[in-house]
N, C-alpha and C positions, 0 to 999 in steps of 0.2 A: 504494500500500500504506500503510494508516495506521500509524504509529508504533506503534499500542496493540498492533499483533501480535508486537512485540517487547520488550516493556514490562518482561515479567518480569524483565529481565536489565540495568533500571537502575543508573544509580549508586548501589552500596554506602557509597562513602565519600563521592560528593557532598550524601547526604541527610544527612550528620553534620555536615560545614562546613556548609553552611543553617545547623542548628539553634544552632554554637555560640555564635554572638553572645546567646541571649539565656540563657545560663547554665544549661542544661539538663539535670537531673539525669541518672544514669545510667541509670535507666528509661526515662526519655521517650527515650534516645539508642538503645536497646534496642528502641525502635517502631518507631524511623526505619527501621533493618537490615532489621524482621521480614518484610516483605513477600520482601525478596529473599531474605533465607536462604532462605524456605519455596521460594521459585520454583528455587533453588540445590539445593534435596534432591528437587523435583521433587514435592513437598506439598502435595494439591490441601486450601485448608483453608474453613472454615466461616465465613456472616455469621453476625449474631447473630443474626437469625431463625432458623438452621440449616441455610438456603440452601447449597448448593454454591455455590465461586466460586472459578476459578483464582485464582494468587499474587500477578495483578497487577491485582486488582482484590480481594484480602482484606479486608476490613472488622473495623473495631475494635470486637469484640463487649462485651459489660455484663464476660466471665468474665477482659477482661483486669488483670492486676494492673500497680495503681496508674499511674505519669505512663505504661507502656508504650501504653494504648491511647490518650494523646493526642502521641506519637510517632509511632504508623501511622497515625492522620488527618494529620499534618502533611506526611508520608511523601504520600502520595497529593498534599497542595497542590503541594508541592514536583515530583510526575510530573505533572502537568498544565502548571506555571509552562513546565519544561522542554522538554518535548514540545511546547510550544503556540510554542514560542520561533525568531523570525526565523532564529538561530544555527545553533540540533539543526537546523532544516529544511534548513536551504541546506549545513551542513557533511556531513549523512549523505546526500543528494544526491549532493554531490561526491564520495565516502567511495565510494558504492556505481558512479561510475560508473568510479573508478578501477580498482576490484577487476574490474568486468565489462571494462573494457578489457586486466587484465592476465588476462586468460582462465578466470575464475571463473567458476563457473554461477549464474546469475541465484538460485536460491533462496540459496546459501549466500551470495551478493554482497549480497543486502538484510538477512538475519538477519547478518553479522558488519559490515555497516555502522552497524548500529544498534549492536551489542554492544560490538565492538572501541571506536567513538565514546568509548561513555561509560566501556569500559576505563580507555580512554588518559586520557579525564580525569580520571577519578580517579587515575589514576600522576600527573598534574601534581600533584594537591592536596596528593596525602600525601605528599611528598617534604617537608612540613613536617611536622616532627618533634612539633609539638604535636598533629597534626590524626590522626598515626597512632599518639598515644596514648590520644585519644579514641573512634578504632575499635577498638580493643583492649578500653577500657573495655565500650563496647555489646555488640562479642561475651562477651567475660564475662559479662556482665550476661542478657545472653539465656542465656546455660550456666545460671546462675545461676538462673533461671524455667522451663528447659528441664520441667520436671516440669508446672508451671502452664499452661503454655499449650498442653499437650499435645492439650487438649481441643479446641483448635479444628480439630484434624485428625480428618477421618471417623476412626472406631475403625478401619478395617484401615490405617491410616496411621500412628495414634499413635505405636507403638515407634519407626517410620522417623524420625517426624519429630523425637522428644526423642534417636534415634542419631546423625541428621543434625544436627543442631543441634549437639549437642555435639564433629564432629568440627571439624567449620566453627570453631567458637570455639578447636579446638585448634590447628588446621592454616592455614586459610588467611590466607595474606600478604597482606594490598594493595598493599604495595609491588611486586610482581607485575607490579600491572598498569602499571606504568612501561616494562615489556620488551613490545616488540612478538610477540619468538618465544612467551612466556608467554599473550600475551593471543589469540593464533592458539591454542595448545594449548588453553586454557579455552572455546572457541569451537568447537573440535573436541567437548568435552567436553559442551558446553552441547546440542548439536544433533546429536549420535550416535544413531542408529537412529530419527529424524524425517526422513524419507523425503527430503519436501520442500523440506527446507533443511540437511540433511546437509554440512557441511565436509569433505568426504574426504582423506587424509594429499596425493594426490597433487597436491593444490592450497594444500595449506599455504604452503611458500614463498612463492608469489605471494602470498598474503594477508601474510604476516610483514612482506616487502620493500615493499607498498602501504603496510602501517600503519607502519613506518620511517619513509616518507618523509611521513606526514600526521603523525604526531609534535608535529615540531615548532611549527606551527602552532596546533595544537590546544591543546600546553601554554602557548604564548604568550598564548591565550584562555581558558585556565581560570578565570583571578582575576574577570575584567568578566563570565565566564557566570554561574561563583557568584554575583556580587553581582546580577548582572538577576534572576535566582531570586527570591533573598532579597526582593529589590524588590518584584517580582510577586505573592509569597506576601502579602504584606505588604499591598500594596494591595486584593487580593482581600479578605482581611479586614475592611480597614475599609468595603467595598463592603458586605458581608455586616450 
């Protein structure tokens, strides 16, 4: 199963540490997010051709305003550095054969290996107190554009998408995702009424008590994953 089938549900906060080293205004940090809010409100949104394209392949059209649409390019460097990475492969392997061996059904065992993964890593990052006030800032910032970018959601979407957005900027926590029971409920949430990969209540536990115990490990690797990122993005660049 390639990675990209769960792509939507990337790191929210990993894509913000990437960018902060290079002083990033609040715009561009507001790019970084865009992709996954819209995958987060379920916002199927537009290239700039006009193209339909699910959230985890949305494209930085000409209508977005200022540094925001060279945020969602970066956003995408940044899903590919990661997904492509020795790390995410061998760790959501492991991830996914724990869950199947503690008795999870194979759809929901591969969509919250991937999910819960990069939950959890983001609960390592932001437990720095700088790094969850620069998620803060980006949701703002996207509340803030919430009008603007409306457009890149098909019209029967738009309300959804400037309602979703702006609850998302009110409500959700990333420190969150540091709690394994959290990151199982948002995984329930994530994959409700998709048949295929459906998390159902009576397999919750199991999955709480696997990501408990992959925890620790994961956050011990958070610091060396960001910076391979960083690295990656970096060198693609100058390849480019």
């Amino acid at each position: 199963m390639s990675p990209r089938r769960y792509a939507r549900w990337v790191n929210l906060v990993g894509h913000v540490a990437a960018a902060l080293p290079d002083g990033p205004s609040p715009e561009f940090l507001a790019g970084c997010v865009l992709p996954d809010v819209a995958a987060i409100c379920r916002v199927r949104l537009t290239g700039p051709m006009g193209a339909s394209t699910d959230a985890s392949r949305a494209s930085a059209g000409p209508s977005l305003p200022g540094g925001i649409a060279a945020g969602v390019a970066f956003h995408h460097e940044c899903d590919h550095a990661f997904h492509s990475s020795p790390w995410f492969n061998r760790e959501n392997v492991r991830l996914r054969d724990a869950l199947l061996a503690a008795g999870v059904d194979r759809g929901p065992a591969r969509a919250t290996a991937h999910a819960g993964l990069e939950m959890l890593l983001d609960g390592a990052l932001v437990e720095d107190p700088r790094l969850d006030g620069h998620v803060r800032v980006a949701l703002e910032t996207l509340d803030a554009h919430a009008g603007a970018i409306a457009a890149l959601a098909a019209p029967p979407g738009q309300e959804r998408w400037v309602v979703g957005v702006r609850r998302i900027a009110d409500s959700l926590d990333p420190a969150g995702y540091a709690d394994p029971a959290s990151v199982t409920l948002r995984v329930q949430r994530m994959t409700a009424g998709r048949a295929r990969i459906e998390l159902h209540a009576d397999q919750a536990a199991a999955v709480t008590a696997v990501l408990a115990g992959a925890r620790p490990g994961i956050a011990a690797d958070a610091h060396a994953v960001l910076a391979g990122v960083r690295r990656d993005v970096a060198a693609h660049r100058v390849e480019e």
